[in-house]
The first five atom37 places (N, CA, C, CB, O) and aatype in JSON, in Angstrom:
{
  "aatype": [20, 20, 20, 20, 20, 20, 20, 20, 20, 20, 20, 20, 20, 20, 20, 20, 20, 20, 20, 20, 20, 20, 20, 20, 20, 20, 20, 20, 20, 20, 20, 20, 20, 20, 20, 20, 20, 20, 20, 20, 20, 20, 20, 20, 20, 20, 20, 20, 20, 20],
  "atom_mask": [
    [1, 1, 1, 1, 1],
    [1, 1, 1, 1, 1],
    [1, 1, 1, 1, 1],
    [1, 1, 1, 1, 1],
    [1, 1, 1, 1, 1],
    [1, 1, 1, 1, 1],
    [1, 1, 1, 1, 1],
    [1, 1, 1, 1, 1],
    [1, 1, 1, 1, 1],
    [1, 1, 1, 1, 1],
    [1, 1, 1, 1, 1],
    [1, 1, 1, 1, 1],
    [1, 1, 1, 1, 1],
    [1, 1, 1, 1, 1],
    [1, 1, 1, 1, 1],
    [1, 1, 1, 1, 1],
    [1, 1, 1, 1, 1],
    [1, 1, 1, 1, 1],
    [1, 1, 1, 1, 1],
    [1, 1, 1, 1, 1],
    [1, 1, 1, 1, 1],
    [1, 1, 1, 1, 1],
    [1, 1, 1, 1, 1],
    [1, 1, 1, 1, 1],
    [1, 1, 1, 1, 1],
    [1, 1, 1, 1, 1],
    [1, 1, 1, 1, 1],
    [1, 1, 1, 1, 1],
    [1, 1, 1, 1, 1],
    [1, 1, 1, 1, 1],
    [1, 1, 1, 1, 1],
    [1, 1, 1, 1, 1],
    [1, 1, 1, 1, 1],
    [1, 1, 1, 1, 1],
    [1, 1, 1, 1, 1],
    [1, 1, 1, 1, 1],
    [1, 1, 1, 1, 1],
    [1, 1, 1, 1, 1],
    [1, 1, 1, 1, 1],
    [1, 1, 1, 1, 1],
    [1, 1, 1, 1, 1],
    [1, 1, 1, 1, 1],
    [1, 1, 1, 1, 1],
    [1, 1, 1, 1, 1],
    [1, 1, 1, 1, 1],
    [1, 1, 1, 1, 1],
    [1, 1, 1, 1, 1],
    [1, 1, 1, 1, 1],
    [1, 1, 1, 1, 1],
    [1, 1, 1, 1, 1]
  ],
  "atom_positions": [
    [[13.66, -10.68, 11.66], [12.94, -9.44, 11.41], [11.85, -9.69, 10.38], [13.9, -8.34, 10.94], [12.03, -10.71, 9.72]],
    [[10.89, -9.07, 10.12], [9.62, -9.25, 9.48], [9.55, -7.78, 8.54], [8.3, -9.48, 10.72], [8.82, -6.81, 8.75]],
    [[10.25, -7.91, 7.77], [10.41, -6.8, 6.55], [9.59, -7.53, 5.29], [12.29, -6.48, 6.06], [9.61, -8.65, 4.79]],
    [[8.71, -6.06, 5.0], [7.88, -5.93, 3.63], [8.05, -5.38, 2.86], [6.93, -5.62, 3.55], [8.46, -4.25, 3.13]],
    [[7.93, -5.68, 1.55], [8.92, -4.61, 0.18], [7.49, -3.59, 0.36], [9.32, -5.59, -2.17], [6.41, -3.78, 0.91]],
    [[8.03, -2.49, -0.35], [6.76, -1.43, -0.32], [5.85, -1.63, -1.11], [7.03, -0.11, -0.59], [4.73, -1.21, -0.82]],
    [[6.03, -2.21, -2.13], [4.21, -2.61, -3.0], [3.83, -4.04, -2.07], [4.31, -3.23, -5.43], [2.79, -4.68, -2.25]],
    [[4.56, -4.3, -1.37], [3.41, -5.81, -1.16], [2.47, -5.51, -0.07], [4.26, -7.44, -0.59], [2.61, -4.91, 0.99]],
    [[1.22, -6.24, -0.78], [0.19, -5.84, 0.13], [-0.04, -6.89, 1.43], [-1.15, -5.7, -0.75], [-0.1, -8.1, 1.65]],
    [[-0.14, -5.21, 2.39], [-0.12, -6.15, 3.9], [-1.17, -7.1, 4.36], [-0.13, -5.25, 5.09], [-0.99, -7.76, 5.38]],
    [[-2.36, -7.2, 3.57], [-3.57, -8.37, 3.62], [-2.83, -9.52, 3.31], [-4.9, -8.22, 2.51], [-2.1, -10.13, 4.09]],
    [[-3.12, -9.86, 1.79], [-2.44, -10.97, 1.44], [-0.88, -11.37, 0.61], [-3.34, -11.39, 0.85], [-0.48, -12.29, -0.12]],
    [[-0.29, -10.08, 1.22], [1.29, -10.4, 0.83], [1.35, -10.85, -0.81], [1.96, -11.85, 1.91], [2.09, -11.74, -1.22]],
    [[0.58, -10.21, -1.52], [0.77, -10.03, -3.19], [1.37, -9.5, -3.74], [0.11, -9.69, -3.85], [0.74, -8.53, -4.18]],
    [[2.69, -9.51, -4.17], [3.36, -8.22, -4.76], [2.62, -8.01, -6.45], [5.34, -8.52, -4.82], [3.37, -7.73, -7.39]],
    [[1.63, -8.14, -6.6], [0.6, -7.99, -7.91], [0.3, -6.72, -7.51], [-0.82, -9.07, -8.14], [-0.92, -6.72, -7.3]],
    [[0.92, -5.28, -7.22], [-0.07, -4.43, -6.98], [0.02, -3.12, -8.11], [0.07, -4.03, -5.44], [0.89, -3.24, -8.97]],
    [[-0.85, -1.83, -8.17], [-0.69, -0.72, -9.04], [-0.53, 0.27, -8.21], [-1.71, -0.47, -9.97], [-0.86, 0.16, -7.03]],
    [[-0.07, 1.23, -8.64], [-0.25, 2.95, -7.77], [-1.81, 3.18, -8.03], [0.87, 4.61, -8.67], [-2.45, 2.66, -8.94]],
    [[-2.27, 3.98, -7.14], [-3.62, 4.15, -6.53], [-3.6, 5.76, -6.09], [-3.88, 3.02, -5.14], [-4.39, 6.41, -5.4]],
    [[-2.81, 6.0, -6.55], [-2.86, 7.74, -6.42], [-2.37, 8.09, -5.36], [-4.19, 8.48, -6.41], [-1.39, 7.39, -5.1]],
    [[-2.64, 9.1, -4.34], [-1.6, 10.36, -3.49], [-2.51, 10.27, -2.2], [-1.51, 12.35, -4.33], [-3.74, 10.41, -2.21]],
    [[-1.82, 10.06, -1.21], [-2.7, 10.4, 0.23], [-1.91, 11.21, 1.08], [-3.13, 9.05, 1.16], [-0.87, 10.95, 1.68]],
    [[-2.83, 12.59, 1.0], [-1.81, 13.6, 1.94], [-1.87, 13.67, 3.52], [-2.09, 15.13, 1.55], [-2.88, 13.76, 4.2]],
    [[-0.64, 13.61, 3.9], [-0.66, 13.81, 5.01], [0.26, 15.18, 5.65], [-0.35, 12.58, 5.41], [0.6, 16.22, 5.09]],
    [[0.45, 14.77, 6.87], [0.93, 15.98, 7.43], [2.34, 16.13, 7.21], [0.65, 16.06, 8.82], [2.91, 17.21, 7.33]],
    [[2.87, 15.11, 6.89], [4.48, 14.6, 6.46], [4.8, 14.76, 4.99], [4.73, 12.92, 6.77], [5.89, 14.78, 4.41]],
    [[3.19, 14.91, 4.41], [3.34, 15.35, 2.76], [2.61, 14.24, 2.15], [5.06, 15.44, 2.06], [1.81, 13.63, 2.86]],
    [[2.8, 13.84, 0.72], [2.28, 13.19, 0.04], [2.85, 11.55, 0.33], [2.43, 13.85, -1.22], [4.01, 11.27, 0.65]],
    [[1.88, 10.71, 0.16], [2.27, 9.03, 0.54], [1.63, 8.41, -0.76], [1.43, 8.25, 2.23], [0.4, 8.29, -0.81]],
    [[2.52, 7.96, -1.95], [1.78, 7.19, -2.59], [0.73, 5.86, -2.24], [2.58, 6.92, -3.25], [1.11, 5.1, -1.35]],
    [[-0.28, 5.63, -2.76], [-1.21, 4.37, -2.39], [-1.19, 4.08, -3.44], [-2.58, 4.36, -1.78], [-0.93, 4.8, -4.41]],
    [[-1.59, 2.47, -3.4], [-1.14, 1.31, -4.0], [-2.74, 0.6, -4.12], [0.15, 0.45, -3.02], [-3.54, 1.41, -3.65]],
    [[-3.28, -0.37, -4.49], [-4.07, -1.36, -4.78], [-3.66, -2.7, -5.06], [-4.67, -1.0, -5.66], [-2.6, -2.99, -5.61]],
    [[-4.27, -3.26, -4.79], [-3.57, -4.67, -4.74], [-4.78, -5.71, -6.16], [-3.7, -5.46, -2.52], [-6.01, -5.74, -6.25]],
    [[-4.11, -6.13, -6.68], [-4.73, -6.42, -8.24], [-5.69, -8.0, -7.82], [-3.06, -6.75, -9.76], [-6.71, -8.5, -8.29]],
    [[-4.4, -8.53, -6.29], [-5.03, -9.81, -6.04], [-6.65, -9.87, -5.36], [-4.03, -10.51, -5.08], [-7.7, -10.37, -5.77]],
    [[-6.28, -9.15, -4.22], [-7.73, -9.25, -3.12], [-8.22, -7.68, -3.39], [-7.3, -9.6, -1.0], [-9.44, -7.68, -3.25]],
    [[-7.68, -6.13, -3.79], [-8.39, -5.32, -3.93], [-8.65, -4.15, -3.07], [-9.15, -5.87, -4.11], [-9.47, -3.23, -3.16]],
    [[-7.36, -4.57, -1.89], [-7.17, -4.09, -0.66], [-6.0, -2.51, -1.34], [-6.38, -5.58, 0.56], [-5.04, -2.65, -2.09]],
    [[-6.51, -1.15, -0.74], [-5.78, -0.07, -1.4], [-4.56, 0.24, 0.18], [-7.15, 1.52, -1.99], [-4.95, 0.06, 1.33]],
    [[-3.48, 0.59, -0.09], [-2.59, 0.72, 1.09], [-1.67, 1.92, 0.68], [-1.72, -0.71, 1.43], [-1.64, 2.6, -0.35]],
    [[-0.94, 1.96, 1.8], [0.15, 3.25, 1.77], [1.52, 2.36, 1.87], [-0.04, 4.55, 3.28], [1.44, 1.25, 2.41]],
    [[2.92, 2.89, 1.31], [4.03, 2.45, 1.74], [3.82, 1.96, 2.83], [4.92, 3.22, 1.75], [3.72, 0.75, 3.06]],
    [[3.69, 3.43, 4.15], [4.21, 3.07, 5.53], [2.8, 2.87, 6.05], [5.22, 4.26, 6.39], [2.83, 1.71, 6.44]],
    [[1.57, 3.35, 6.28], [0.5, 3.54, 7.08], [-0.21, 3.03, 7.25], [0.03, 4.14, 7.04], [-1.1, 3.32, 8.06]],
    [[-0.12, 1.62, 6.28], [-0.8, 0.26, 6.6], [-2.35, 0.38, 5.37], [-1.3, 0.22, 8.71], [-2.33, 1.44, 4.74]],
    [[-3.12, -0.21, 5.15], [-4.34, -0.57, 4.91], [-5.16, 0.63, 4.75], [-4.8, -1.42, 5.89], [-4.82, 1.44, 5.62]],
    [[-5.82, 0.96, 4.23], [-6.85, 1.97, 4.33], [-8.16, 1.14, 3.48], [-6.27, 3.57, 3.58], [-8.02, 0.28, 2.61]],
    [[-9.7, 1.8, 4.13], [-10.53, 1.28, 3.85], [-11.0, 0.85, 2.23], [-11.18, 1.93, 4.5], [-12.04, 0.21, 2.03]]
  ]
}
C-alpha cells in the first residue's frame, strides 16, 4: 500500500512542512500546509493546490 502521513508533501515527500491556513470546502474546513522544502502549498486529503 502507498500511505502518506498528512504533512508530507505529495511533490517531494518532505515532511519539513507548516500550516498554511483553512481551505473551505463543501465538507467544511481542510487545513493547508506548505512545504518549507520545494514551496509546494497542499491539503491533508485533496492533493496539491496551485
Amino acid at each position: 500500500m502507498n500511505e502518506t502521513k498528512k504533512n508530507e508533501c505529495p511533490e517531494c515527500k518532505s515532511n519539513n512542512t507548516a500550516k498554511h491556513g483553512f481551505m473551505v470546502t463543501r465538507q467544511g474546513r481542510k487545513q493547508r500546509f506548505q512545504c518549507k522544502a520545494c514551496g509546494l502549498t497542499f491539503t491533508e486529503k485533496l492533493g496539491k493546490t496551485k
